[in-house]
MDAnalysis code that builds the backbone (N, CA, C; Angstrom):
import MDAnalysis as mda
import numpy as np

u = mda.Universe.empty(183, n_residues=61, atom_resindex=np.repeat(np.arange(61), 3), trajectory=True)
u.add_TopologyAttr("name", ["N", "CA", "C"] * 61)
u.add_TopologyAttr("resid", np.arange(1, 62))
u.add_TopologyAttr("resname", ["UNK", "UNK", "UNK", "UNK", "UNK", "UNK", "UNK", "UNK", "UNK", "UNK", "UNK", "UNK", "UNK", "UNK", "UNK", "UNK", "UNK", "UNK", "UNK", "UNK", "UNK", "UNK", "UNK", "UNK", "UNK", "UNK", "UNK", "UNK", "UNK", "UNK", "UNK", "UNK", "UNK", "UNK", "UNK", "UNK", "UNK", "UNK", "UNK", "UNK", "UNK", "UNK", "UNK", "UNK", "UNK", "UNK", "UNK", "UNK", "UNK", "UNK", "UNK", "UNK", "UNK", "UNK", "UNK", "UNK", "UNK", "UNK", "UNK", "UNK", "UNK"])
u.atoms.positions = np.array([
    [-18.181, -13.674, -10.100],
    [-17.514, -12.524, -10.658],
    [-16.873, -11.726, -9.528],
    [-15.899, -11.156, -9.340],
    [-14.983, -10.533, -8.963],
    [-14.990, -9.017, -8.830],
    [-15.222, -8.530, -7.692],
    [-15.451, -6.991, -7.751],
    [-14.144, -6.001, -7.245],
    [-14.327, -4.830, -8.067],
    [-13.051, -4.557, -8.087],
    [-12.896, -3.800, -6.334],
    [-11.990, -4.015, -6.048],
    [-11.933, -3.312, -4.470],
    [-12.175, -1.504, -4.691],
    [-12.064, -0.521, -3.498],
    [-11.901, 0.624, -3.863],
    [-10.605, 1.101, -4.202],
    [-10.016, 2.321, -4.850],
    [-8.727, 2.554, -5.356],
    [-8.091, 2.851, -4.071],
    [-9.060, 3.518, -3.060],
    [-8.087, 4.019, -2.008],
    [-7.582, 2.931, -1.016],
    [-8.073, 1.538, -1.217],
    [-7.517, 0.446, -0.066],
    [-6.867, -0.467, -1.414],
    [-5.647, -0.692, -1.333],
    [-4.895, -1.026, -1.995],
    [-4.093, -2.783, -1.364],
    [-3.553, -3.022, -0.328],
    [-3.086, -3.699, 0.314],
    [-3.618, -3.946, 1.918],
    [-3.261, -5.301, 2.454],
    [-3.702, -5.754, 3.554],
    [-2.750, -6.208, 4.163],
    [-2.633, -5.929, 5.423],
    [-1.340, -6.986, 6.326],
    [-1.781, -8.240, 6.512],
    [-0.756, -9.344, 6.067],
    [-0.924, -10.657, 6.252],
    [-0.789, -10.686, 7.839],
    [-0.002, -10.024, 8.547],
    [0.062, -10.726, 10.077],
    [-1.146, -9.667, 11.027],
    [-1.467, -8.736, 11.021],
    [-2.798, -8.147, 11.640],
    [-3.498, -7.844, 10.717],
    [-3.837, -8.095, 10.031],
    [-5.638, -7.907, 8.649],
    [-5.505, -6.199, 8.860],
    [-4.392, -5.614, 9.133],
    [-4.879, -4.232, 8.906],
    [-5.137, -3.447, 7.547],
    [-6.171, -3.029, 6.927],
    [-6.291, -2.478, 5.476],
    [-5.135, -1.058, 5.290],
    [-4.475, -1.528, 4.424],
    [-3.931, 0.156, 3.889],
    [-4.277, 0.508, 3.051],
    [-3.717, 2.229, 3.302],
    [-4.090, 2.747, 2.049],
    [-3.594, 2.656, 0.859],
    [-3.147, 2.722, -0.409],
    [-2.527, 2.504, -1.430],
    [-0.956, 3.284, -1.602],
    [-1.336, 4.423, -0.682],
    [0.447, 5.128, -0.917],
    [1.184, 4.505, 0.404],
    [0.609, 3.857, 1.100],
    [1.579, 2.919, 2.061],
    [2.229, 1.505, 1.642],
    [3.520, 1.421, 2.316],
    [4.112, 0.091, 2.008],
    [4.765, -0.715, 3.056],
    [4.225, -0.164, 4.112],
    [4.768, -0.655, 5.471],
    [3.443, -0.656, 6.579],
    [3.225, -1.613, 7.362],
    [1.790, -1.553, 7.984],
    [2.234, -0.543, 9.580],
    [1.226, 0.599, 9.614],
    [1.213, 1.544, 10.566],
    [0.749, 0.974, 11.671],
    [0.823, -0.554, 11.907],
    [0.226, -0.922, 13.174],
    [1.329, -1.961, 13.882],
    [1.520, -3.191, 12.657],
    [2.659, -3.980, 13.304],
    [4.024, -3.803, 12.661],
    [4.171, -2.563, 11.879],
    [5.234, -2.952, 11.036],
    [5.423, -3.805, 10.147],
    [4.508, -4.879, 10.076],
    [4.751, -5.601, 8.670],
    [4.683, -5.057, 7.427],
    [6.014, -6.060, 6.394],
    [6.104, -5.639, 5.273],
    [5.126, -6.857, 4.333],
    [4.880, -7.171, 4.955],
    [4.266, -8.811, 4.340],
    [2.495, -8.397, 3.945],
    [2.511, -7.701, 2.849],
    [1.086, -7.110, 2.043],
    [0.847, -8.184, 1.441],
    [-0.588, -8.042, 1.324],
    [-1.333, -8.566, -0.179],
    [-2.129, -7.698, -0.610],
    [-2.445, -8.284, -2.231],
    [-3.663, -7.441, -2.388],
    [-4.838, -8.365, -2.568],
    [-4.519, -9.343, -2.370],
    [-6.013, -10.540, -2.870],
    [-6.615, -11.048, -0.829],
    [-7.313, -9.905, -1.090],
    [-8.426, -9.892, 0.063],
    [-9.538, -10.066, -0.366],
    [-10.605, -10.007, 0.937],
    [-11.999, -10.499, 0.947],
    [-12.705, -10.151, 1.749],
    [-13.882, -9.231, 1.968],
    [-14.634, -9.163, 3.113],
    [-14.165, -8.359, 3.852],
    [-14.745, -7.600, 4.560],
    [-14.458, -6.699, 5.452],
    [-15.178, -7.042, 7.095],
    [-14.762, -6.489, 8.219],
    [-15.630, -6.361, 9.161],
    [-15.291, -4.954, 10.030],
    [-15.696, -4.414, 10.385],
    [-15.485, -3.274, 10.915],
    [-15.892, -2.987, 12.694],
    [-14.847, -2.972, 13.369],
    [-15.498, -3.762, 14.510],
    [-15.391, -1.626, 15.246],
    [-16.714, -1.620, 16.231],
    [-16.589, -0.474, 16.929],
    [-16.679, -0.131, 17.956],
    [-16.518, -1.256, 18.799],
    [-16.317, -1.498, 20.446],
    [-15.640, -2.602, 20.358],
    [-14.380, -2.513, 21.094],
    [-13.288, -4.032, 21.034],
    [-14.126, -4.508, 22.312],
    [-14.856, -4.385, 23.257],
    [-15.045, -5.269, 24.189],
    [-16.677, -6.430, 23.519],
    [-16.782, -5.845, 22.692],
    [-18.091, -6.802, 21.829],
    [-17.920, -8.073, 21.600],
    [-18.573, -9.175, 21.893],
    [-18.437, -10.523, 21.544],
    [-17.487, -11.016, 20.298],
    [-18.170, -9.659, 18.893],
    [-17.634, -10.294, 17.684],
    [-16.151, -9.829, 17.959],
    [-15.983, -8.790, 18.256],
    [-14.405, -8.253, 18.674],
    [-13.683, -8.985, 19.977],
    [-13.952, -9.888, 20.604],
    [-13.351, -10.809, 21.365],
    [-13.279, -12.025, 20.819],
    [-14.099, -12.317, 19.960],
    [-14.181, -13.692, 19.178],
    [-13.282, -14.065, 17.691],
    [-12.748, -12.659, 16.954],
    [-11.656, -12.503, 16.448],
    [-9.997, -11.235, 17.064],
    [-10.335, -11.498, 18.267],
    [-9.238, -11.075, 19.274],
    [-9.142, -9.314, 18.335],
    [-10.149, -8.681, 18.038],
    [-9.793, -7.253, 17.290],
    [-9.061, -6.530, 18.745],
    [-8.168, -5.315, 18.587],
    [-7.306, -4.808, 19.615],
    [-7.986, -3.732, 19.392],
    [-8.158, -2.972, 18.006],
    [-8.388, -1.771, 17.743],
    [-9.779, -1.631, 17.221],
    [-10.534, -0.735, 17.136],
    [-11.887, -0.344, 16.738],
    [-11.788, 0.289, 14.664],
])
């Protein structure tokens, strides 16, 4: 079964996984216009020098 996401994260950048918010339509990080909304999973990384944040190249915290 399928859970519904929250209302306030609406879309995801296909080229940096950055989450937006729902009144955005342009990604505030690379400029991509290339959204989805059929995502999955989250990770939340809070030191980029951390193994898991070098091991999916995260830039930002």
């Amino acid at each position: 079964m399928r859970k519904d996401k929250p209302s306030s994260i609406k879309f995801v950048c296909r080229k940096c996984k950055y989450i937006l918010s729902e009144d955005e339509t342009k990604c505030p990080i690379c400029g991509g216009t290339d959204l989805t909304e059929d995502w999955e999973g989250l990770i939340i990384i809070l030191d980029t020098s951390s193994a898991l944040a070098e091991i999916i190249n995260a830039k930002r915290p």
